[in-house]
C-alpha positions in Angstrom: -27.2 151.6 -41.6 -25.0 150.7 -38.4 -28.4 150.3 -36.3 -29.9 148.3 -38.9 -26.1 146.1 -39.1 -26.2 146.1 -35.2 -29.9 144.3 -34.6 -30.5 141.2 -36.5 -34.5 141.4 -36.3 -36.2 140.7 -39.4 -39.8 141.8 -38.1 -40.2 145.6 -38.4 -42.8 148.2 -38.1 -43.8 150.9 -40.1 -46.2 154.1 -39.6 -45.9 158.1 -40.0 -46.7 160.8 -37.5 -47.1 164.5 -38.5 -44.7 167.1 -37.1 -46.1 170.6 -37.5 -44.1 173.7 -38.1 -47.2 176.0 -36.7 -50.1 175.6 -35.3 -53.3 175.8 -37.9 -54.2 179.7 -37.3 -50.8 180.4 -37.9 -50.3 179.1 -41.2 -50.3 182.9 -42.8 -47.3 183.8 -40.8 -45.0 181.0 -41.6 -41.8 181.7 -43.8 -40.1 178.6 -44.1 -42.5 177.0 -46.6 -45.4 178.5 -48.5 -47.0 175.5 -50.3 -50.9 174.0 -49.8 -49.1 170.8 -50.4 -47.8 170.9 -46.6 -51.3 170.9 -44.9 -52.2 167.7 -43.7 -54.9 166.2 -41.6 -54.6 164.3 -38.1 -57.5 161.6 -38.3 -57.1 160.3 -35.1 -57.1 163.8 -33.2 -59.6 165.7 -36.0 -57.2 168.6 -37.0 -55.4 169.7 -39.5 -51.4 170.7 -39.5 -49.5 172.4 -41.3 -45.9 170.6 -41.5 -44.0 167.6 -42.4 -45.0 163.6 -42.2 -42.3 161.6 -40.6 -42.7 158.0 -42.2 -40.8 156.1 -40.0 -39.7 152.3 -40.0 -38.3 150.6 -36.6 -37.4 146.9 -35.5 -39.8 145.0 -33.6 -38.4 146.7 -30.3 -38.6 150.2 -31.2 -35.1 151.4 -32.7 -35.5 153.8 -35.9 -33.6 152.2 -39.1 -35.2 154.4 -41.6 -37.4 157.4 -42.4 -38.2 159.8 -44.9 -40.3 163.2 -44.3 -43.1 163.5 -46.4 -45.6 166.9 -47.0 -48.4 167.3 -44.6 -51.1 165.9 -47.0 -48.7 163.0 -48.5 -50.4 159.6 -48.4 -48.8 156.6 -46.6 -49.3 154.5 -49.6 -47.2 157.4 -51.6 -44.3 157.3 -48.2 -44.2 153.7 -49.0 -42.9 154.3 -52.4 -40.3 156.8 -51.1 -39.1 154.8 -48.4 -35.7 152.4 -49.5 -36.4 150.0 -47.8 -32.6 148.3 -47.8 -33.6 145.2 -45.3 -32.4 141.9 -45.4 -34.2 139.2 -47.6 -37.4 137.3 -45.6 -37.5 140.4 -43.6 -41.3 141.4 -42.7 -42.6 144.9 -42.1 -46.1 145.6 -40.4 -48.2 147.7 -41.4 -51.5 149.9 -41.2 -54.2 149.9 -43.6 -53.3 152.7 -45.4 -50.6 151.1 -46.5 -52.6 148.7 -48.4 -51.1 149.1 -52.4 -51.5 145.6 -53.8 -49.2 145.8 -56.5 -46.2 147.4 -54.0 -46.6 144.2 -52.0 -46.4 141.8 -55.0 -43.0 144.1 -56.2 -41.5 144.0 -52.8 -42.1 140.0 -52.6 -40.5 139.4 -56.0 -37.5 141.6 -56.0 -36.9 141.7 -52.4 -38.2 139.1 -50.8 -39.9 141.5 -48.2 -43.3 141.0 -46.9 -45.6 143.8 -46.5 -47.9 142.6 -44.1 -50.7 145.1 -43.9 -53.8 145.1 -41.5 -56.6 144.5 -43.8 -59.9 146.6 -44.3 -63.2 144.6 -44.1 -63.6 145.4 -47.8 -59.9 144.6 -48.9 -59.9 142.3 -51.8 -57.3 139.9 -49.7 -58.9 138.9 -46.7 -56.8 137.7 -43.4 -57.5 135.0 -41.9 -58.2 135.8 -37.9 -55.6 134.4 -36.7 -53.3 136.1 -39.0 -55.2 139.5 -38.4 -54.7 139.1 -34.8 -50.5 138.8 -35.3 -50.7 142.1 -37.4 -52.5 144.3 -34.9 -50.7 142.8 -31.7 -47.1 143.2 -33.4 -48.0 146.5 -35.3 -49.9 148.5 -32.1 -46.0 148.9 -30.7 -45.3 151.3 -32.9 -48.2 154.0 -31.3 -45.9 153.8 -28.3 -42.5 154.1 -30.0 -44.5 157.3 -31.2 -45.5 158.6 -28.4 -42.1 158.0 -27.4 -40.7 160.0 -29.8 -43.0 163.1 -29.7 -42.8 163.6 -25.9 -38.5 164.4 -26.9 -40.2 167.0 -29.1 -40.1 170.8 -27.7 -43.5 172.3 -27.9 -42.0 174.6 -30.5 -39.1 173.7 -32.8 -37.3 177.1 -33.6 -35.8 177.1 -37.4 -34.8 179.9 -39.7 -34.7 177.5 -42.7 -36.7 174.4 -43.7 -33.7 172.3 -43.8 -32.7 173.2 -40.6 -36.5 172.4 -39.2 -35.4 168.7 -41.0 -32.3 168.9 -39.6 -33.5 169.2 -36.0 -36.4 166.9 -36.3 -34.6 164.3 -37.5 -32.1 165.3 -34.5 -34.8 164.3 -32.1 -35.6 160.6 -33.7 -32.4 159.3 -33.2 -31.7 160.7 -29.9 -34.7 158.3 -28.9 -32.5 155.6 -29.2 -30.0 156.9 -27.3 -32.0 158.1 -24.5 -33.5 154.5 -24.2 -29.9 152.6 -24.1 -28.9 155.3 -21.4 -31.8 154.6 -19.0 -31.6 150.7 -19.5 
């Protein structure tokens, strides 16, 4: 809440990147959760995890305001629903297209007054107009490198004798992003 207080930016950015407990092949061993539920699928490098989904949501110039960790296989449209999303009113939050849940942006525009602007699929049923589309990806491809960001804080192993303290610890490592930007500034 203070970092949210401290920046008055009403344009934020929302996406989820997977943290894995184990590698793949090592899914047998693991102790600290035994559920299919946690065994998710990186698209973008053609592997599957077995771990947690951080779904995190971060002003315009990178600072994390909220997050929620999701199973492995969770959908981003399912995150969405999980997520409190306590911003200010007029606020705007980008968005990729698997985000797109019609009736979740309607909800969030009538009770909130928050618009969910979400990079449309050729096929989506509300088309963008190109200059609009162009605003969404230019604004929204910031948060790949608040990610990358993020992730390269990460040990290559994160050692936990409990799930909670695996949370505990993750969560450890997004917020000292943060601080390790202010400190080199």
């Amino acid at each position: 809440m203070i970092l949210k207080e401290a920046s008055d930016c009403t344009e934020y950015l929302l996406d989820s990147f997977p943290v894995p407990i184990c590698d793949n092949i090592r899914i047998f061993n693991v102790k600290l959760i035994e559920s299919k539920e946690h065994r998710g699928y990186i698209a973008s490098k053609k592997r599957y995890f077995y771990g947690v989904r951080v779904q995190l949501l971060t002003t315009k110039s990178g600072i994390p305001v909220e997050f929620v960790f999701m199973p492995g296989s969770a959908s981003d449209v399912r995150a969405l629903n999980a997520l409190p999303l306590n911003l200010r009113p007029g606020s705007e939050v980008y968005a990729d297209s698997a985000y797109t849940d019609y009736t979740v942006e309607d909800d969030l525009e009538e009770s909130s007054q928050i618009l969910l602007k979400v990079m449309r699929k050729k096929n989506s049923k509300r088309q963008d107009l190109p200059w609009n589309q162009y605003i969404k990806q230019s604004t929204r491809h910031y948060i790949e490198t608040v990610f990358s960001s993020i992730t390269a804080v990460f040990p290559k192993f994160i050692h936990a004798v409990t799930y909670q303290g695996f949370l505990l610890k993750v969560e450890a490592f997004i917020f000292a992003f943060p601080l390790q930007q202010a400190f080199i500034e």
